[in-house]
Backbone and ligand atoms as CSV (ligand in chain L), in Angstrom:
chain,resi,resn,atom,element,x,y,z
A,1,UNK,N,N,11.482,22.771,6.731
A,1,UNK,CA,C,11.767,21.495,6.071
A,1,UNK,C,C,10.509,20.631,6.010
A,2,UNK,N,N,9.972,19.910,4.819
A,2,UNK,CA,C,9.070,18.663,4.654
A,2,UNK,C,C,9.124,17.555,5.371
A,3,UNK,N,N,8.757,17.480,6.053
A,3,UNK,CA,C,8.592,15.770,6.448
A,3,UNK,C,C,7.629,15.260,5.459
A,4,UNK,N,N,8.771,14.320,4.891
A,4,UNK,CA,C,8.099,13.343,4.180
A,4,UNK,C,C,8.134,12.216,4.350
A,5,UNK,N,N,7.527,10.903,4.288
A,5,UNK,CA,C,7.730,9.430,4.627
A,5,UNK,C,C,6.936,8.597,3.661
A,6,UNK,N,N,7.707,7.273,3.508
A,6,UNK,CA,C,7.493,6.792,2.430
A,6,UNK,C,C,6.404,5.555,3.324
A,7,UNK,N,N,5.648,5.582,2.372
A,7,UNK,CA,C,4.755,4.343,2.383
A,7,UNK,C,C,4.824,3.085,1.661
A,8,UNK,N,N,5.209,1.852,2.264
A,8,UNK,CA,C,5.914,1.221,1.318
A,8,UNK,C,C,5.136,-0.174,1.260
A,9,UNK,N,N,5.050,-0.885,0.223
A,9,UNK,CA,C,3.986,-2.410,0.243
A,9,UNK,C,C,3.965,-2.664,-1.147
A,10,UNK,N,N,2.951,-3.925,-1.039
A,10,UNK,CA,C,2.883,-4.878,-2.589
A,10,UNK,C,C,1.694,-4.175,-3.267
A,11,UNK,N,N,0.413,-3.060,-2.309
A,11,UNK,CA,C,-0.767,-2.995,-3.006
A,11,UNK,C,C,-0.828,-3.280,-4.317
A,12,UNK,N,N,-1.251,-4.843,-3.717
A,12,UNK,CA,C,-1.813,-5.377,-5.148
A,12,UNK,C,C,-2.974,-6.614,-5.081
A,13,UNK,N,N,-4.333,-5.735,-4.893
A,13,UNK,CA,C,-4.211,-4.735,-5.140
A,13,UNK,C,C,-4.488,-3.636,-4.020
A,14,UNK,N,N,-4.182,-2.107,-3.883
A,14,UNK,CA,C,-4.702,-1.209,-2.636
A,14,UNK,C,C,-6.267,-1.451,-2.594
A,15,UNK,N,N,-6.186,-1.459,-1.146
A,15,UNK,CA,C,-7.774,-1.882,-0.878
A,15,UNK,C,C,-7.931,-0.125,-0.066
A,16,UNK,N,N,-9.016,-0.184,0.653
A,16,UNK,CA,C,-9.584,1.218,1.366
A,16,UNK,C,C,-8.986,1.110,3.094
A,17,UNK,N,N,-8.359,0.035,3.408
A,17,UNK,CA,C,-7.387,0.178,4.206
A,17,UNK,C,C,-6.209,1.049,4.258
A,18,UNK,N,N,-5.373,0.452,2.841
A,18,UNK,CA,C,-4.258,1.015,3.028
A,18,UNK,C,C,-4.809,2.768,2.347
A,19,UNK,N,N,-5.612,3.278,1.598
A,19,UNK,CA,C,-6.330,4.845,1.462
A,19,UNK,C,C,-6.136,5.314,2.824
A,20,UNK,N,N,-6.941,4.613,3.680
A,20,UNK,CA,C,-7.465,5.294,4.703
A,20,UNK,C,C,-5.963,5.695,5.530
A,21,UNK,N,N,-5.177,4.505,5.734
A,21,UNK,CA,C,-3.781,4.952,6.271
A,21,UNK,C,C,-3.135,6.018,5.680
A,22,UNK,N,N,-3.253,5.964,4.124
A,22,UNK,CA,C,-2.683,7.112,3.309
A,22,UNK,C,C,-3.324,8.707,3.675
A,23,UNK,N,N,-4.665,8.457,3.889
A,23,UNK,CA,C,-5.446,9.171,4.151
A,23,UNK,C,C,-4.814,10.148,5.492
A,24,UNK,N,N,-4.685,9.269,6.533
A,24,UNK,CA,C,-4.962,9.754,8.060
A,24,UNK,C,C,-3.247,10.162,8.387
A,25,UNK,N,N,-2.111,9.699,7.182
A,25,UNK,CA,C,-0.677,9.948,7.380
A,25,UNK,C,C,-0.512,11.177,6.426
A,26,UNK,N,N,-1.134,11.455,5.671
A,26,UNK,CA,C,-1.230,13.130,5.224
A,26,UNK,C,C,-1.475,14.073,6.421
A,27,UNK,N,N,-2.199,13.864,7.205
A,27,UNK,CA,C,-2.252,14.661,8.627
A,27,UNK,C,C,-1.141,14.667,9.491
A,28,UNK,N,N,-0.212,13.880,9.451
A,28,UNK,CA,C,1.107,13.818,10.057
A,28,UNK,C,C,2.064,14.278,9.085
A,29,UNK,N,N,2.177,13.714,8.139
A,29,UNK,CA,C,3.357,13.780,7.278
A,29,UNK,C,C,2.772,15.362,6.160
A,30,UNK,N,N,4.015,16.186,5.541
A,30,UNK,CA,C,3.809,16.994,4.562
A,30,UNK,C,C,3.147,16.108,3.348
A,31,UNK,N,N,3.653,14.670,3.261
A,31,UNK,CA,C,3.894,14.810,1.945
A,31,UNK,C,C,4.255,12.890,2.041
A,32,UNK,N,N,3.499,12.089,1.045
A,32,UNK,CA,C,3.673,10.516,1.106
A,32,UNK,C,C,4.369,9.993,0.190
A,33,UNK,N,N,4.969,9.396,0.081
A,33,UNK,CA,C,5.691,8.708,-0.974
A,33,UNK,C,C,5.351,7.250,-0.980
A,34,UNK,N,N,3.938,6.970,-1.864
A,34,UNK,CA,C,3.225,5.414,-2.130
A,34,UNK,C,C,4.053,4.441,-2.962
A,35,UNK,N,N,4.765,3.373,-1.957
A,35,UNK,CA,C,5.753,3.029,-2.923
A,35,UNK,C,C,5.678,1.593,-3.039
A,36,UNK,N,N,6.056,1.514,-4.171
A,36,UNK,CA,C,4.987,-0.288,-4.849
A,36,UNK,C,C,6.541,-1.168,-4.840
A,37,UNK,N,N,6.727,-1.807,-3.465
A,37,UNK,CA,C,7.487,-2.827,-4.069
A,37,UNK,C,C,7.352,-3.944,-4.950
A,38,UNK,N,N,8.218,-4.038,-5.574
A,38,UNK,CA,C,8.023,-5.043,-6.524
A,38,UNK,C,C,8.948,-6.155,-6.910
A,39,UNK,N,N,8.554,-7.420,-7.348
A,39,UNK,CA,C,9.729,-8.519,-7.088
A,39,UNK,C,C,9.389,-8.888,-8.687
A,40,UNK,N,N,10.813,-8.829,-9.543
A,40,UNK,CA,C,10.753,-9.342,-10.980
A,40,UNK,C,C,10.518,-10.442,-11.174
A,41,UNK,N,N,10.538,-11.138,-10.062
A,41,UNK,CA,C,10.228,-12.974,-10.122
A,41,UNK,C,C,9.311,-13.612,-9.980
A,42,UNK,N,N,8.472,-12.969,-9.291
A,42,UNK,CA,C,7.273,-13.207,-8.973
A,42,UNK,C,C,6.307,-12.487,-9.727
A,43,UNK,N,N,5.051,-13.263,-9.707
A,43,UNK,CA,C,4.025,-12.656,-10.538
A,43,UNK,C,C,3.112,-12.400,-9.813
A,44,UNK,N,N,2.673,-11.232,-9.903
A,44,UNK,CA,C,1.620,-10.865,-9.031
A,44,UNK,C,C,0.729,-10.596,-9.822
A,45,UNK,N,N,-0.968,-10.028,-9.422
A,45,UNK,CA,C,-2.218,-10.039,-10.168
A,45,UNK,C,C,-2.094,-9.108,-10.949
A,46,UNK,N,N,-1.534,-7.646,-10.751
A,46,UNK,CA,C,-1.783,-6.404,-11.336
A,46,UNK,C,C,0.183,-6.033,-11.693
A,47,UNK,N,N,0.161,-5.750,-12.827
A,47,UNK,CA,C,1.746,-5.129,-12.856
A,47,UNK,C,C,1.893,-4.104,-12.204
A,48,UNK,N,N,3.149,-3.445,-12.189
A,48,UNK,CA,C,3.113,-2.215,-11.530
A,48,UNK,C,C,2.727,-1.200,-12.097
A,49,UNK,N,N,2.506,-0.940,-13.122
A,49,UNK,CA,C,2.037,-0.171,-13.739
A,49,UNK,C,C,0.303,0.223,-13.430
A,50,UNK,N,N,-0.220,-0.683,-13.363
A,50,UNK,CA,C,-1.678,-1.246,-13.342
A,50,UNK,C,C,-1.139,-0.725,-11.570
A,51,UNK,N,N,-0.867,-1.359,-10.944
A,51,UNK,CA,C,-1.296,-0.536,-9.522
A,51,UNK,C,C,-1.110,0.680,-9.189
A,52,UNK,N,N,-0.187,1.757,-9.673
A,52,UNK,CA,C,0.112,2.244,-9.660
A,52,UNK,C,C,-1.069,3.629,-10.093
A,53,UNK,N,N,-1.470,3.038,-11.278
A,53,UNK,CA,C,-2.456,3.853,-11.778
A,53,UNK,C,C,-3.666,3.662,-10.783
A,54,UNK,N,N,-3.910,2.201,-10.377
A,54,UNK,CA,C,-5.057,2.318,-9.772
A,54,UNK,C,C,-5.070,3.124,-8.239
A,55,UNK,N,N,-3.990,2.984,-8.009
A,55,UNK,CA,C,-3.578,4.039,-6.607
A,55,UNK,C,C,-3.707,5.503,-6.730
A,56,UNK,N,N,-3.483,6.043,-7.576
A,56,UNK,CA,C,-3.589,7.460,-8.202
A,56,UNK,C,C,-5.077,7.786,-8.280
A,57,UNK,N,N,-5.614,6.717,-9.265
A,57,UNK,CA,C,-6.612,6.972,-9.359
A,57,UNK,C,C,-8.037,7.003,-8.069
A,58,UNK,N,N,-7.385,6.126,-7.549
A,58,UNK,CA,C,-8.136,5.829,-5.642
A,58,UNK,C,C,-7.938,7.211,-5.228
A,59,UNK,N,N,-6.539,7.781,-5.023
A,59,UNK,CA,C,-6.217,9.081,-4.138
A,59,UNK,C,C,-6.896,10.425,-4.819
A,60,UNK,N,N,-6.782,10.252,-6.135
A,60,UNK,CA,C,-7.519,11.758,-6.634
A,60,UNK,C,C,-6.742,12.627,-6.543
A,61,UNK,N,N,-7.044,14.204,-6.728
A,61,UNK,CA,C,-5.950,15.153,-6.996
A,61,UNK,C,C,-5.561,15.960,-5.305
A,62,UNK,N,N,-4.315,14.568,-5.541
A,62,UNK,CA,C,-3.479,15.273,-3.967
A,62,UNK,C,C,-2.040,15.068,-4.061
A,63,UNK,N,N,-1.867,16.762,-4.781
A,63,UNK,CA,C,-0.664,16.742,-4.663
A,63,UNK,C,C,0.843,16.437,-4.040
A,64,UNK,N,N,0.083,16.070,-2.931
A,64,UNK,CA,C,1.172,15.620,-1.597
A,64,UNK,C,C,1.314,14.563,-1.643
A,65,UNK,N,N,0.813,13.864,-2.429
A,65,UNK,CA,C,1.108,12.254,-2.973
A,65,UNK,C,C,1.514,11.506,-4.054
A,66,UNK,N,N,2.797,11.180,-3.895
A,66,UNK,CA,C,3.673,10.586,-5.075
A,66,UNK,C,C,3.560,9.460,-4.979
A,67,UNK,N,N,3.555,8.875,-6.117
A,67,UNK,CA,C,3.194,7.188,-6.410
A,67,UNK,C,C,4.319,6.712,-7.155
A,68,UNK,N,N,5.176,5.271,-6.856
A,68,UNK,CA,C,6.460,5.391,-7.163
A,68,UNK,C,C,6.638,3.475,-7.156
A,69,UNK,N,N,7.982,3.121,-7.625
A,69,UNK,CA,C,7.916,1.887,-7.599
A,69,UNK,C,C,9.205,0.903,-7.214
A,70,UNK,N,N,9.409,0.766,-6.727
A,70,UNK,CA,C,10.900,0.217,-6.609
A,70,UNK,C,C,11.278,-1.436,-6.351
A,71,UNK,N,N,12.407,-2.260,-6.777
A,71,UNK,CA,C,13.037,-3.259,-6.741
A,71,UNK,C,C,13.845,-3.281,-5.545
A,72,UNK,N,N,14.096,-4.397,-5.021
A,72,UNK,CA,C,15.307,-4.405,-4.061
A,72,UNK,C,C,14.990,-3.981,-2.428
A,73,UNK,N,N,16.071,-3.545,-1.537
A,73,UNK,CA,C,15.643,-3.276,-0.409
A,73,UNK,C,C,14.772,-2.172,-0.180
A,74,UNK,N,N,13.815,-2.150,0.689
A,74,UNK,CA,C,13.557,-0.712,0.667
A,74,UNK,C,C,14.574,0.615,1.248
A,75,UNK,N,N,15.492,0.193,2.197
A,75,UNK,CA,C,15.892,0.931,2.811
A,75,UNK,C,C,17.313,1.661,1.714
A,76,UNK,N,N,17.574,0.753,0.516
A,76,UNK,CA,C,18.133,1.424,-0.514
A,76,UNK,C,C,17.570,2.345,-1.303
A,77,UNK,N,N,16.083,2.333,-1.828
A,77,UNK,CA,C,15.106,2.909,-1.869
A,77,UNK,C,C,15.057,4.359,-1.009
A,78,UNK,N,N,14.668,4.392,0.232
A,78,UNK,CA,C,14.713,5.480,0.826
A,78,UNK,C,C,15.961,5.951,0.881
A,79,UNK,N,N,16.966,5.708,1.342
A,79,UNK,CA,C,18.204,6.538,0.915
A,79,UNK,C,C,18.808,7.160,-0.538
A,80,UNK,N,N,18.109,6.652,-1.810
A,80,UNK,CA,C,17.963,7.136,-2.634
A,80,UNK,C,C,17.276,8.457,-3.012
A,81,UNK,N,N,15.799,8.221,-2.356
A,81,UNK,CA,C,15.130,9.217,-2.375
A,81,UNK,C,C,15.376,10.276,-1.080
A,82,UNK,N,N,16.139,10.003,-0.260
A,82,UNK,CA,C,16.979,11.117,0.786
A,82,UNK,C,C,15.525,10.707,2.063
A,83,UNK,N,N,14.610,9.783,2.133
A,83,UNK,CA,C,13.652,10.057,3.008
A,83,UNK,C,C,14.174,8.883,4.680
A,84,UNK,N,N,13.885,9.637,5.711
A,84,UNK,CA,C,14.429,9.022,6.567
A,84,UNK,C,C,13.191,7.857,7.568
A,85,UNK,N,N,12.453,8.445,6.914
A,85,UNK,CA,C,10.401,8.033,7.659
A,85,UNK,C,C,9.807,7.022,6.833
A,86,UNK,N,N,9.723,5.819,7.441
A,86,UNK,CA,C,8.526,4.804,6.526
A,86,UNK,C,C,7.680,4.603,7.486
A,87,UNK,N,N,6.156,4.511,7.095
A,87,UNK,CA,C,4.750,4.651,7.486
A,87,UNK,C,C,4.579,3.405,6.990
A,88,UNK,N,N,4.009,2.690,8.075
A,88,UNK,CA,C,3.026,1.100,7.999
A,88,UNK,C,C,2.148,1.038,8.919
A,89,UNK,N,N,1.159,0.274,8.154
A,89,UNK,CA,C,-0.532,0.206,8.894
A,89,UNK,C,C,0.012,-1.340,9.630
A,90,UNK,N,N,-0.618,-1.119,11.030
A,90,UNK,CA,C,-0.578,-2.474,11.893
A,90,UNK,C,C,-2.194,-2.595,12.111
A,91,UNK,N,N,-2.503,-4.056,11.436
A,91,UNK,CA,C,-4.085,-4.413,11.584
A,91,UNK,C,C,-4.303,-5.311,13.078
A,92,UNK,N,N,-3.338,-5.697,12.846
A,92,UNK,CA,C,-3.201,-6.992,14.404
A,92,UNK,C,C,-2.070,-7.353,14.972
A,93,UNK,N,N,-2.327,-8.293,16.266
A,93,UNK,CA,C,-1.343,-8.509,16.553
A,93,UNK,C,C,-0.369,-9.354,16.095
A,94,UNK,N,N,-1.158,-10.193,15.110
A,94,UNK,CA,C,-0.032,-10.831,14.285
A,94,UNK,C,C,0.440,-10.040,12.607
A,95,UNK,N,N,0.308,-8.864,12.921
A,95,UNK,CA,C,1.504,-7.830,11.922
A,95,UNK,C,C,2.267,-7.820,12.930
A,96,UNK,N,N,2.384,-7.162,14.250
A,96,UNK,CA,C,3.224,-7.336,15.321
A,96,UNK,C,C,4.623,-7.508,15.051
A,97,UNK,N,N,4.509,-9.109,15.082
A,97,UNK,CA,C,5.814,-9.948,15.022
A,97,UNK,C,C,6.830,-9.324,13.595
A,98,UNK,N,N,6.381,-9.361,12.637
A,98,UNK,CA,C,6.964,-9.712,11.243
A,98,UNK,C,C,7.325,-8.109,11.525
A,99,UNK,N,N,6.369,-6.611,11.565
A,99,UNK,CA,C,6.567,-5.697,11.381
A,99,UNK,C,C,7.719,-4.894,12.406
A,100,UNK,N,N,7.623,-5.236,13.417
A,100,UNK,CA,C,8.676,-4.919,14.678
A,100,UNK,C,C,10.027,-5.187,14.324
A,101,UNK,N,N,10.320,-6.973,13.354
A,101,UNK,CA,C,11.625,-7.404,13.241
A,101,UNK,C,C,11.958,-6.221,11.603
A,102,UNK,N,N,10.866,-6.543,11.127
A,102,UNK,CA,C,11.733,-5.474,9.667
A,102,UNK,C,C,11.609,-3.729,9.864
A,103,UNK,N,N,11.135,-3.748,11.215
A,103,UNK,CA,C,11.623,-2.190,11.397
A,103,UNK,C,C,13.092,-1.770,11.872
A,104,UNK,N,N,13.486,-3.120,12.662
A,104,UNK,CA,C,14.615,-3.336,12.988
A,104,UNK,C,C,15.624,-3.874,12.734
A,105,UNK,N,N,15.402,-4.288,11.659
A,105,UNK,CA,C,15.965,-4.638,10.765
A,105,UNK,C,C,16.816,-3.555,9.724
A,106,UNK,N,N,15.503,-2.978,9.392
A,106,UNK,CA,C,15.750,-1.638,8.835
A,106,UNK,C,C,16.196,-0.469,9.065
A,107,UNK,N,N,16.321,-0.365,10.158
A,107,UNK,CA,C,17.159,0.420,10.948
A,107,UNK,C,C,18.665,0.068,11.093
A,108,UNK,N,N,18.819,-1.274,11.272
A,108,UNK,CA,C,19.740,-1.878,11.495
A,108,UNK,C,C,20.764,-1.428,9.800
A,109,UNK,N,N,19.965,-1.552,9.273
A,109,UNK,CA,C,20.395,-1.416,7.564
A,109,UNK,C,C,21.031,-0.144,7.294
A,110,UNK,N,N,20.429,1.079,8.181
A,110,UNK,CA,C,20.070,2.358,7.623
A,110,UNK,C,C,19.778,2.625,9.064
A,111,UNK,N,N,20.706,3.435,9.623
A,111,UNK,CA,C,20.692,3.659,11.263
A,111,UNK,C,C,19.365,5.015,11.117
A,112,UNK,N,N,19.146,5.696,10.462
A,112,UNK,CA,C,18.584,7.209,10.355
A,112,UNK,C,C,17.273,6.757,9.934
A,113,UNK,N,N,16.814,6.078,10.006
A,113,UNK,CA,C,15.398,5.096,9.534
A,113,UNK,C,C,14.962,4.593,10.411
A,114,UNK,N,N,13.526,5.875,10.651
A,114,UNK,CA,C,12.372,5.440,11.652
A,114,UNK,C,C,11.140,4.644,10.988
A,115,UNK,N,N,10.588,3.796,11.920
A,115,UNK,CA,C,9.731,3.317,10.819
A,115,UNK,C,C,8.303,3.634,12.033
A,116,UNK,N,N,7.304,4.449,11.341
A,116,UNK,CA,C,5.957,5.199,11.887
A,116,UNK,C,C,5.294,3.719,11.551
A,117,UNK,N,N,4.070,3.516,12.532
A,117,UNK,CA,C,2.852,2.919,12.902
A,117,UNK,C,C,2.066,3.492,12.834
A,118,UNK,N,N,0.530,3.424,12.256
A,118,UNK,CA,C,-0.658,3.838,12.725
A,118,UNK,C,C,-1.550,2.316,12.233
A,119,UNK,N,N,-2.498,2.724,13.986
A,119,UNK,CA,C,-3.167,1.012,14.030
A,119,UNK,C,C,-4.545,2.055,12.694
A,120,UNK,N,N,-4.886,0.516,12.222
A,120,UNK,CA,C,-5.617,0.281,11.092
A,120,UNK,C,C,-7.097,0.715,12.556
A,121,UNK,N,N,-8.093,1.579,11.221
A,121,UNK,CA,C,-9.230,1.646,12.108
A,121,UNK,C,C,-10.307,0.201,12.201
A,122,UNK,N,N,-11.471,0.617,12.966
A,122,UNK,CA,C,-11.977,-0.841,13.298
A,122,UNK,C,C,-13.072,-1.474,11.817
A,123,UNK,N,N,-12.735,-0.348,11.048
A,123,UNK,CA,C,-14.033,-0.714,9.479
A,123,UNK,C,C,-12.403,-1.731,8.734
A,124,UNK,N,N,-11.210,-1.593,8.739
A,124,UNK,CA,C,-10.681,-1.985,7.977
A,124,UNK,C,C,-9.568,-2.935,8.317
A,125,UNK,N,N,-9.577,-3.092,10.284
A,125,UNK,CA,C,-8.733,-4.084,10.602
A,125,UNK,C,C,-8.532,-5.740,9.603
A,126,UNK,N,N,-9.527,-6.227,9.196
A,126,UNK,CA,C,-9.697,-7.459,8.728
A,126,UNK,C,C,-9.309,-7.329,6.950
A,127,UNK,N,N,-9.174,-6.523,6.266
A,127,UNK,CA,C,-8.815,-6.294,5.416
A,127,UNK,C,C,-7.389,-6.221,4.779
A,128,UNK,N,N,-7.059,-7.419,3.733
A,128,UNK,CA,C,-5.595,-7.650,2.994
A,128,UNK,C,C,-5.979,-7.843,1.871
A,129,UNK,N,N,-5.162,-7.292,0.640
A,129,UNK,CA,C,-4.754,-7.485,-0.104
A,129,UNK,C,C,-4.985,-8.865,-0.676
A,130,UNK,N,N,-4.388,-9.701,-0.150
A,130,UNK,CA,C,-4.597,-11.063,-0.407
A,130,UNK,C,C,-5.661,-11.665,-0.564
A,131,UNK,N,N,-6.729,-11.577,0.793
A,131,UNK,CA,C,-7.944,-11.705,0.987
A,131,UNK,C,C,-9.021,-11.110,0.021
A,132,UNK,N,N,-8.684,-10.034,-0.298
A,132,UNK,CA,C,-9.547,-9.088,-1.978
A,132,UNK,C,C,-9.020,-10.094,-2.846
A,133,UNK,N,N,-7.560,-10.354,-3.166
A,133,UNK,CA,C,-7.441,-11.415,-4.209
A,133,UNK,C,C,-8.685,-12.447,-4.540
A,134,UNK,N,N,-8.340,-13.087,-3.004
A,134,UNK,CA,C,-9.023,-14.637,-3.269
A,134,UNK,C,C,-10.957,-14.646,-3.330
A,135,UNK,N,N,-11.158,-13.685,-2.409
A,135,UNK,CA,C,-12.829,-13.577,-2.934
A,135,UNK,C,C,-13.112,-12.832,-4.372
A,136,UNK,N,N,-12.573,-11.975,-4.848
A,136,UNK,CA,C,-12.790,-11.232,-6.070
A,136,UNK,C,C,-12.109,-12.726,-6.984
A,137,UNK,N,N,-11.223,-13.526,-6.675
A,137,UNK,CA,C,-11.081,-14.465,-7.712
A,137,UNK,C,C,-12.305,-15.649,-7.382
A,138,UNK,N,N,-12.744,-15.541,-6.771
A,138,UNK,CA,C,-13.855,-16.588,-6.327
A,138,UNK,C,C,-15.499,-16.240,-6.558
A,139,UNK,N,N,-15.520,-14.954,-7.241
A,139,UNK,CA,C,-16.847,-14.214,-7.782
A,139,UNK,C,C,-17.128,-13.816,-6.642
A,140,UNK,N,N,-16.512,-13.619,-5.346
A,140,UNK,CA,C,-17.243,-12.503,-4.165
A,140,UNK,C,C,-17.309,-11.083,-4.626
A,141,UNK,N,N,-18.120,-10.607,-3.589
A,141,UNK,CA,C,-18.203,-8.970,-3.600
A,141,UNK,C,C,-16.870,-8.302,-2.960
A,142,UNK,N,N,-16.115,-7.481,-3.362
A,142,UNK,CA,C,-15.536,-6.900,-2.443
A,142,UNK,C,C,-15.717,-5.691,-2.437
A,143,UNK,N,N,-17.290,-4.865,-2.650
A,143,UNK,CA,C,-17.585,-3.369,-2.297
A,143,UNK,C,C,-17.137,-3.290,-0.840
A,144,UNK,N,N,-17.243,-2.232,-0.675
A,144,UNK,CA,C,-16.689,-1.693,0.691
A,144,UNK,C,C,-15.326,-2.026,1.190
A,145,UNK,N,N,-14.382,-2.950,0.307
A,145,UNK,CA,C,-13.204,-3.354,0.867
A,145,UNK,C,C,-12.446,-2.761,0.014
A,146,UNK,N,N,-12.764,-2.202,-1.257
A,146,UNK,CA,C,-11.430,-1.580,-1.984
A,146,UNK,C,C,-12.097,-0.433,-2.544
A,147,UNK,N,N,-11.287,0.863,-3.048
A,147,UNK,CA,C,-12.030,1.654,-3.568
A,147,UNK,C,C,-12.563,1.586,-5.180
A,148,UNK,N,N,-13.764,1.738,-5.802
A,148,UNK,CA,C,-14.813,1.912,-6.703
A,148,UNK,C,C,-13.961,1.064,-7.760
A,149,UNK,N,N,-12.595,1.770,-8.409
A,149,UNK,CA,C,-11.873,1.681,-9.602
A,149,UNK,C,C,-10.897,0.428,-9.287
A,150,UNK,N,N,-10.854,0.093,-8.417
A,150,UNK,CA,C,-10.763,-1.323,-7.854
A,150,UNK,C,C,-11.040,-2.321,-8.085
A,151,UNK,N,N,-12.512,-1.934,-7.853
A,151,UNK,CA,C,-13.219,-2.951,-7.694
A,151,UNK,C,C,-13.671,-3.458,-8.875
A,152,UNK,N,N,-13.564,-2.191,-9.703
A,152,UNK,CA,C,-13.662,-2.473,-11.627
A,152,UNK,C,C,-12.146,-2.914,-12.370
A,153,UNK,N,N,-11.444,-3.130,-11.243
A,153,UNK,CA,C,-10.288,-3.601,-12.360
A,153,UNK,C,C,-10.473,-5.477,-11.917
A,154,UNK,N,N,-10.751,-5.069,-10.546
A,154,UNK,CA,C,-10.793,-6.642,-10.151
A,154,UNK,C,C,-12.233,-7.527,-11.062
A,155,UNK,N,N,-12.975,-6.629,-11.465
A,155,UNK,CA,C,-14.281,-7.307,-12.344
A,155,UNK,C,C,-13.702,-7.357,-13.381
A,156,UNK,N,N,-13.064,-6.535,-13.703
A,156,UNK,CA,C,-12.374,-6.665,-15.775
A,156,UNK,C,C,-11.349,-8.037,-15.710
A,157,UNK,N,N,-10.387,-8.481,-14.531
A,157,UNK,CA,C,-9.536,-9.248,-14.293
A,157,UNK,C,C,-10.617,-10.615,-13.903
A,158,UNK,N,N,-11.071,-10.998,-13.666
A,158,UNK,CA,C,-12.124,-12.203,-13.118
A,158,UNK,C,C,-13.170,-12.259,-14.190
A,159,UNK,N,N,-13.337,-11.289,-14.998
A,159,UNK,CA,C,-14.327,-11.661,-16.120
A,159,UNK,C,C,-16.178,-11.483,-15.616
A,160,UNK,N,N,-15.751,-10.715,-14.433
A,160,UNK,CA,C,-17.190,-10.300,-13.863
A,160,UNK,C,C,-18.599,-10.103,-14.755
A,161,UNK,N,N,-19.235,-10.097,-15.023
A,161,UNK,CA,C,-20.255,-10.116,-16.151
A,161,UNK,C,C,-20.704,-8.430,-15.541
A,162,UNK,N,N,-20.697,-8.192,-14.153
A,162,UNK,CA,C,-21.440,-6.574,-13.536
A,162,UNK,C,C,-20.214,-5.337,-13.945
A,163,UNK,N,N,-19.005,-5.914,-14.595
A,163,UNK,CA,C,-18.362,-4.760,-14.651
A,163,UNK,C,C,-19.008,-3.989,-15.581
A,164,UNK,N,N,-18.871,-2.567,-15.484
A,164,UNK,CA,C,-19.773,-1.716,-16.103
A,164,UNK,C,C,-18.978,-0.907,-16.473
A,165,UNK,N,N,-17.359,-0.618,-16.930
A,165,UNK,CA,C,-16.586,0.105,-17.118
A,165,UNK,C,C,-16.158,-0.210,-18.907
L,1,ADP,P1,P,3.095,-5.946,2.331
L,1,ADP,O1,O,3.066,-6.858,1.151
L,1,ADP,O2,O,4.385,-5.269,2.595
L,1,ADP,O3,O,2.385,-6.473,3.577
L,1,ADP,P2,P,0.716,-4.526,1.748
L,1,ADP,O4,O,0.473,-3.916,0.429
L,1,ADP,O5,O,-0.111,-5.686,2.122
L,1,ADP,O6,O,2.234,-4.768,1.832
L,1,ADP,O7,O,0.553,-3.450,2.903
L,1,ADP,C1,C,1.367,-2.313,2.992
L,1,ADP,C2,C,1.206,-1.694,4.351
L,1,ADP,O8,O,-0.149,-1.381,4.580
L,1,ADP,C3,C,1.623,-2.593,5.504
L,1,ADP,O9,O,2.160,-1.773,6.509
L,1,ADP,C4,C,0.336,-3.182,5.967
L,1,ADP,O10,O,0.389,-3.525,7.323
L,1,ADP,C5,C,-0.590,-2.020,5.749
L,1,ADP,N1,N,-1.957,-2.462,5.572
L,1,ADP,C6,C,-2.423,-3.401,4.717
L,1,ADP,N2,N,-3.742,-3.561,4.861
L,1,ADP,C7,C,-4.135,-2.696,5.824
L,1,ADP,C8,C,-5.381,-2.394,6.461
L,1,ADP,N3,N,-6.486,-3.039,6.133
L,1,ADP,N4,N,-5.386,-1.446,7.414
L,1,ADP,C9,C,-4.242,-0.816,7.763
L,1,ADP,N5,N,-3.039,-1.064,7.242
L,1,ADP,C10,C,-2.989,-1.989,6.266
């Protein structure tokens, strides 16, 4: 049988944090399921579509990685897709709090729902999503914080004058 487990978040956009988690949970898991929650109400920087691609395009050709998108709870989500395993990166101790209650939460939801940890390494503890937002909207650099095609969507989106794509 596959063990498979879903990886679940807003990457928006995926930085080389959440890769590297994707990265280092292929060594545990058969097989990932990258899954883009998404809220119809809210507007976020990149549609899902647009992250989606840019996630694919970050991972390269690995078949063991499905890129996917879903509304609503996650834990309706995984019982849909029959998966009993969700994988989340803990950067600090203040993921801690929030991540502990919606594992248990989620469980609580969906008794057969483990939810996997792996701590973030020490190049990418300080690294969110959010944080790429606000310097890439502020003309910062964010090489080394997201991968290449990233970093060219975040220059095409900000009006970067160095995008070269
Ligand atoms: P959410 O909006 O649910 O926090 P994110 O897209 O920010 O989703 O993150 C998805 C998952 O990846 C979460 O488990 C988060 O803790 C983890 N993660 C985000 N950034 C990093 C990082 N730099 N290193 C390790 N894990 C990370």
């Amino acid at each position: 049988m596959k063990r498979l487990a879903i990886y679940p978040g807003s990457f928006d956009p995926m930085t080389n944090g959440h890769l590297s988690i994707i990265q280092r949970g292929l060594r545990v898991f058969d097989g990932l399921i990258v899954a883009i929650a998404y809220n119809s109400k809210k507007t976020p920087l990149f549609t899902v579509e647009e992250r989606i691609e840019m996630i694919r395009e970050a991972i390269g050709n690995e078949p063991r990685v499905e890129v996917d998108a879903f509304e609503g709870l996650l834990v309706d989500y995984a019982r849909q897709r029959n998966v009993t395993t969700i994988l989340r990166g803990l950067r600090a101790v203040s993921d801690f709090e929030f991540e502990f209650q919606l594992a248990n939460m989620n469980r609580k939801l969906y008794p057969p729902c483990e939810t996997v940890f792996m701590m973030t390494g020490e190049d990418y503890f300080f690294i969110s999503s959010q944080l790429v937002r606000e310097i890439a909207s502020l003309g910062g650099p964010v090489d080394g914080l997201v991968p290449p095609n990233v970093q060219r969507a975040l220059a095409r989106k900000f009006g970067r004058k160095d995008d070269q794509s």
